[in-house]
N, C-alpha and C positions, 0 to 999 in steps of 0.2 A: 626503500623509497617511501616517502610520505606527501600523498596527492595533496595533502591540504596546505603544506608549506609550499608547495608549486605553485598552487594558486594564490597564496600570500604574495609570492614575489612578483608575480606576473603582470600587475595592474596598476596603474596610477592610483596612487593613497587617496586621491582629489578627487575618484569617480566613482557616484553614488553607486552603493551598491544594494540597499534596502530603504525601501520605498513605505510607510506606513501609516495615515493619517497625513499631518504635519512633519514626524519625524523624519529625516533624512537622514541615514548611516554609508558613511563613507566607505571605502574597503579598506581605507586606513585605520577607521576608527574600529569594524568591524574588527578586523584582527589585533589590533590594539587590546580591546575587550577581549578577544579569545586567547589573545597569551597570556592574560591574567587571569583566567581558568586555567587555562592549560599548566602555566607556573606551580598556581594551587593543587593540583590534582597530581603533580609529581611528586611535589614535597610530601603530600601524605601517603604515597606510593612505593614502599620500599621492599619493592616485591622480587623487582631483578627482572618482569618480563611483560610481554604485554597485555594492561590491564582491562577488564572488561567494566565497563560501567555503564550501568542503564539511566536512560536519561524518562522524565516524568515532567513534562514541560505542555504548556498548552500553546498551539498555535502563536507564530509573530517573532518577531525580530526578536525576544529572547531565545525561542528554541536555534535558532541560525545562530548565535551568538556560541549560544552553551553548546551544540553541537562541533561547533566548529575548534572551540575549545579543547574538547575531549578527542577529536582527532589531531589535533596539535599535538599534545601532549604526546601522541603514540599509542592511545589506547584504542580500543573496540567500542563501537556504540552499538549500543545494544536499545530502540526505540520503546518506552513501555507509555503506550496509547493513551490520553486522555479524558478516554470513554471507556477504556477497563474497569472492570474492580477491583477492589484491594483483594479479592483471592484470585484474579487473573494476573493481579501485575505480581504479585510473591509466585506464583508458578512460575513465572516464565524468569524471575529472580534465583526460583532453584534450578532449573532446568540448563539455565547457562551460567551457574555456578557463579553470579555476580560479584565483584570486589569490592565496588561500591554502587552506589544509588544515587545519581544528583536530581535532585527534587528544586522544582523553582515556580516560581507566579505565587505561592498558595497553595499550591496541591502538594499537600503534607504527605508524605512517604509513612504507614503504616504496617508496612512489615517490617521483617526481623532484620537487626544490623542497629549497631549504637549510631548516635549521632557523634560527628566527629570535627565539626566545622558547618560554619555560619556564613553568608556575605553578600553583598551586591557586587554588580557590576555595570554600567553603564543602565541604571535603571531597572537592573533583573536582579531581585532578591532572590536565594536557592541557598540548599541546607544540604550538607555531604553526610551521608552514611556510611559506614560501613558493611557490606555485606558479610552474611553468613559462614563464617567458613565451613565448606564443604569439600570434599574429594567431588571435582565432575564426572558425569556421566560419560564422557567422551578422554579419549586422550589427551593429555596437556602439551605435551610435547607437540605432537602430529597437528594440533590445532594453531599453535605459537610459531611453528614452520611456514604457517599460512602467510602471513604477513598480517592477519584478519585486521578490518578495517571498520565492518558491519555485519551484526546479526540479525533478521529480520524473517519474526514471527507472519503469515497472513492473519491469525486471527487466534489468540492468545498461543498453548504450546499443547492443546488436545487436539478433538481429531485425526485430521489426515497431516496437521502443522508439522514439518520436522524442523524447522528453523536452519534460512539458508545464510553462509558465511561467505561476504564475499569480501577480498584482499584491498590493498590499494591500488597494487598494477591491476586488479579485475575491473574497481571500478575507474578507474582511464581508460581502461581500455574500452569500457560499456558506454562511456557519456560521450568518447570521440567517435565512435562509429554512429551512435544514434545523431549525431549533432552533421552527420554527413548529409541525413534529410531534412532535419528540423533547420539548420542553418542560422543557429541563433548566435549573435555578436555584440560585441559594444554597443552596435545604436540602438537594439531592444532592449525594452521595456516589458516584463512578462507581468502580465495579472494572474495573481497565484491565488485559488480560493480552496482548495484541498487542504487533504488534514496532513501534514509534514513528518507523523509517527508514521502513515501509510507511503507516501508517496515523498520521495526527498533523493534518494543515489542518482537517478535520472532526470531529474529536475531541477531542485534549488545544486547541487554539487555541478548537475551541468550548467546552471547559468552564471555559476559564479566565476567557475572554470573557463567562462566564456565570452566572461569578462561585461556581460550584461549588467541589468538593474530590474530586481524583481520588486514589483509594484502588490502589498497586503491589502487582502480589502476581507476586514472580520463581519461585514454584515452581508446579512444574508437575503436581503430586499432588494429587488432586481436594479429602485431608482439610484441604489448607495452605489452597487458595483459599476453601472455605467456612468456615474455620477464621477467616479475614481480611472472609469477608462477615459473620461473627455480631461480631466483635471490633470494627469500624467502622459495622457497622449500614451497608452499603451498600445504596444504593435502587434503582442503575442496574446492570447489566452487559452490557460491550460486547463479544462477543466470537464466535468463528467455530463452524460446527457438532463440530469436534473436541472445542472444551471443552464444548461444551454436553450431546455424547454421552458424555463422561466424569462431567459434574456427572449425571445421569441417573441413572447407576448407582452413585452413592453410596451406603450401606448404615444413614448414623446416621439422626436423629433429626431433624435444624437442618433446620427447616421455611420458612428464610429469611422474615419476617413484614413486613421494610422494604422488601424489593424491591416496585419499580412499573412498573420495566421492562426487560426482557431483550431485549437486540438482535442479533438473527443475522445476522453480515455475512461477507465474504473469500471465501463459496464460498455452490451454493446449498446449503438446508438439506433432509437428507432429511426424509422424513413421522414414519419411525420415533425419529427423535432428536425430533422437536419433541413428538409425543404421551408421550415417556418422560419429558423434559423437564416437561410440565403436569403429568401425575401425581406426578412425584418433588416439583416444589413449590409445585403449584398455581396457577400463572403459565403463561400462553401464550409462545412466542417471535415476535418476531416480527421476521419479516426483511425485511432492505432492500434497495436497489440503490446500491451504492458504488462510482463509476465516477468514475476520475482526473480527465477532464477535466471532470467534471461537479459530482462532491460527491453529496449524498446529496437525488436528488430523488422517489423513490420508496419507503416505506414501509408493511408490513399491519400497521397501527394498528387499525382494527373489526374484522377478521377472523381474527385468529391463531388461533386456537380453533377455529372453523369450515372454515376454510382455509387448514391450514396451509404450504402451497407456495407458496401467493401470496407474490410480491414486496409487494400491497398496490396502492393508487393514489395519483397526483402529489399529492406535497405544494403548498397554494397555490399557490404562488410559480409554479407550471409547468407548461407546454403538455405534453402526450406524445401522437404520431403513431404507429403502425403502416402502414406501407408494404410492399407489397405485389414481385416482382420486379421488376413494373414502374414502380415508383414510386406505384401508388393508396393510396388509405386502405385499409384493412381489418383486420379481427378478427383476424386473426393475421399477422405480419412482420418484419420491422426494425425496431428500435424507436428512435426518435428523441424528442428532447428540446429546446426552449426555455427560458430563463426565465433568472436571477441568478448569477452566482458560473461560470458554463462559462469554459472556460480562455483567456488571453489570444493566445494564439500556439502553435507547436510550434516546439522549438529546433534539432532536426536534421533534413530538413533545413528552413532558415527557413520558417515558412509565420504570419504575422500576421494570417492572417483564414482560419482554421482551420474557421468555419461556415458553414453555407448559410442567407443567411436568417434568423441568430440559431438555428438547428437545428443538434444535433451527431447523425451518425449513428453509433452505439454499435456497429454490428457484431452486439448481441443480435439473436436471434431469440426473438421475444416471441406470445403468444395473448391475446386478451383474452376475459371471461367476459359472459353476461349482466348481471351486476355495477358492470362496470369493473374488474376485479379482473384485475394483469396478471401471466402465469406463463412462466417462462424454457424453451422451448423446448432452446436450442443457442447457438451459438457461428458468424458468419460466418469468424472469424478462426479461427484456429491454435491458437490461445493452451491451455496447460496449468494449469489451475489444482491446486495441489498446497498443500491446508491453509491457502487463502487466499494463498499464494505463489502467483505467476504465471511460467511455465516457457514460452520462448519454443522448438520443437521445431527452429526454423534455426539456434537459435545450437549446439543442443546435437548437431545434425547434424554442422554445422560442426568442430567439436572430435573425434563420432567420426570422421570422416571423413579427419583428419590420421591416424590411427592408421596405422601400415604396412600389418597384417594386414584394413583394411576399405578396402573396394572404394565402395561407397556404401549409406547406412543413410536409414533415416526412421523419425523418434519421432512416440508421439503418443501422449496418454492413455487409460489402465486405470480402470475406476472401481474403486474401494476402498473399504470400506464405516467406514475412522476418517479417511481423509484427504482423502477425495470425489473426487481423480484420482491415480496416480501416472504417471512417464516411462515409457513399456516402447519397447524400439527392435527394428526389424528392420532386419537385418546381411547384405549381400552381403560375403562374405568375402572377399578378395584371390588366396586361393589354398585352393577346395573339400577338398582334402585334408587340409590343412591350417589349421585358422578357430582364429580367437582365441576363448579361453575368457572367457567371461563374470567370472570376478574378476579378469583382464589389463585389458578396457577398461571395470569399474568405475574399476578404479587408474588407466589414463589419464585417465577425465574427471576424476574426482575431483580432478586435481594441478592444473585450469583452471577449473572451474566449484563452484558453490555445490553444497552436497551434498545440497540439496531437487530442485535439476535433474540428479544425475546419475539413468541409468535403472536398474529394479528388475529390469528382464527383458529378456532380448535373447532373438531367433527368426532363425535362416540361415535366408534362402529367396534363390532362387534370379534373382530379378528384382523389383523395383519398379517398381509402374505410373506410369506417367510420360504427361504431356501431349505433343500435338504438338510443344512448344518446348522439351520435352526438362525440364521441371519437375517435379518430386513431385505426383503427385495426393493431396489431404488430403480435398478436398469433392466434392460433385455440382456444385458449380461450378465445377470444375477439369477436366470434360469427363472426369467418371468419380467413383464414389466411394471413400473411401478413410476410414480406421479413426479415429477420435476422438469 
């Protein structure tokens, strides 16, 4: 089965399906343009199986174009970020063994793989490479069984990243169960202001699927976006507590009257955006649980207004457990999940039965209320969330750690009150008299990593607490605790 000729056939050709400036793309035209990707991308595919190709595209009706292309065709997309570097996006080029690389808008592909083809297509110039051949890290077989449909990094392929693979029957199965709360259809109009390398299986695949019209709006100024919700009459918007604290404190009049629903995802939502939020336009937020291997199984649908911290409770489709340190049930824990659309496998390293049980455990530390109503504690993992970008603190150790002048450092999140976390690192310096100045090893990481994970604040001290085995203490369950 191939979801994305489903949704080719499913929709009047005549009903906009990309919304951008002035442009209007039909889902006629839309697929139009993607079978002439999709055409191109076989002819030069004479492989016999299904091919993996990473896409290098920047936000807008080209990525949805070229996307939709490359699952036409049969292949795997494989998202490589527009805020990477050229040594993050060739990792994650080796790591899933790429076939090809299609590069478009301008952003030139500089790793390895010949160029192999040239072209436009409805306004989207992009350049086909070849990838490197390589033997994968992973089985071929056991991977091509999959149906795979998408491979998706959280934040390059170090870390904690195993890069999750999910089918096409997975992802139908993940955009219909979550579309049982969201309830999005033909008459919506979605305002999409997220980055589409991040955020796209449960989004743009479900609105298309849904036969909606998802409305672009690339500016970042609170008067352009609501400038774009009055001009299209948008019903829906999806987006993170950044925009939401910005649309807030907007100053006009545009009392937004079509919106039905406003969805706060990528980080949690504080109290104070979501209550500035209702009064500025008389709408509640309400936010979700957007979790890679999982999709969107948790939403506060009855209670945004009342509650507005809650994540909400399990959409239909899905069990949700609280476990306890020791594995029991309980009101507040670990929060685990059942049900449609969880991921098919992890690609590095292989693991094809990824759950226990049909349960995936998420690492959240979760409460539940007398309600049901579940609220995000913390974090088992590491993990940095920075504006909905996810910052892994090993990789970015990693990186200061080559610096000459550092001895050994450990990052870990700040809260921030527009970005909800940023990096801050503490720095054993190499040589006390002498420590590297903090705009020295912004400009090293900077030359390796995304400039959402470089860090904001460095602190010399004189020692990091460290485990028996001679590792970083982050948690209280690292036999000490430590700052995040």
């Amino acid at each position: 089965m191939n979801l994305i000729e489903d949704i080719a056939r499913r929709h009047d050709p005549a009903t906009p399906a990309v919304l951008s400036g002035d442009r209007r793309l039909s889902y006629g035209d839309l697929f139009h343009h993607a079978r002439q990707v999709a055409a191109l991308l076989r002819q030069h595919d004479d492989s016999g199986r299904i091919a993996r190709i990473g896409l290098q595209c920047p936000n807008g009706v080209s990525y949805i174009v070229l996307s939709m292309g490359v699952l036409l065709a049969g292949a795997c997309l494989v998202p490589l970020a527009e805020e990477l570097t050229a040594a993050e996006r060739a990792e994650i080029a080796a790591t899933t063994a790429l076939d090809f690389i299609l590069a478009a808008d301008g952003l030139a592909w500089h790793g390895p793989g010949e160029l192999i083809a040239a072209g436009e297509s409805d306004g989207t110039r992009w350049q086909l490479h070849r990838g490197r051949s390589a033997t994968p890290a992973f089985p071929e077989a056991a991977f091509q069984a999959l149906n795979p449909a998408f491979i998706r990094f959280s934040s390059g392929t170090t870390g904690t990243s195993k890069g999750v693979v999910l089918s096409h029957e997975t992802l139908l199965a993940r955009i219909t169960a979550a579309n049982e709360g969201l309830q999005i259809g033909p008459r919506d109009r979605v305002l999409w202001m997220l980055p589409m390398a991040h955020h796209f299986a449960v989004s743009i695949v479900l609105y298309l699927h849904a036969g909606a019209t998802t409305v672009l709006e690339h500016s970042a100024m609170r008067e352009d976006i609501l400038a774009t919700a009055e001009k299209h009459r948008a019903t829906v918007i999806y987006g993170s507590p950044f925009h939401f604290a910005m649309l807030a404190g907007d100053p006009g009049a545009f009392r937004w009257p079509t919106l039905r629903l406003a969805v706060a995802t990528a980080a949690a939502l504080p109290e104070l955006t979501a209550r500035a939020f209702d009064r500025r336009f008389g709408h509640p937020l309400h936010q979700g649980l957007g979790i890679i291997e999982v999709g969107l199984s948790v939403i506060n649908l009855d209670a945004a207004r009342e509650k507005p911290l809650s994540l909400g409770k399990p959409l239909p489709a899905y069990e949700v457990a609280l476990l306890d340190d020791r594995g029991r049930p309980a009101d507040e824990g670990e929060f685990r999940v059942r049900g449609p659309g969880l991921l098919d496998a992890y690609l590095v390293p292989w693991d094809p039965a990824p759950l226990d049980d049909g349960w995936f455990a998420s690492g959240d530390l979760m409460r539940r209320d007398e309600d049901g109503h579940l609220f995000l504690m913390g974090r088992k993992k590491s993990v940095i969330n920075v504006a909905g970008m996810k910052v892994f603190p090993e990789e970015v150790e990693r990186v200061l750690n080559e610096h000459p002048g550092v001895a050994r450092s450990r990052v870990f999140g700040r809260e921030h009150p527009q970005m909800g976390q940023v990096a801050v690192a503490e720095i054993i310096p190499a040589d006390p008299a002498a420590p590297p100045k903090p705009v020295v090893l912004q400009r090293h990481c900077r030359a390796l990593l995304s400039a959402y994970k470089v860090p904001l604040g460095f602190t010399l001290v004189d020692t990091l607490p460290l485990t028996a085995s001679g590792k970083l203490k982050r948690f209280a369950g690292d036999e000490g605790s430590g700052p995040g």
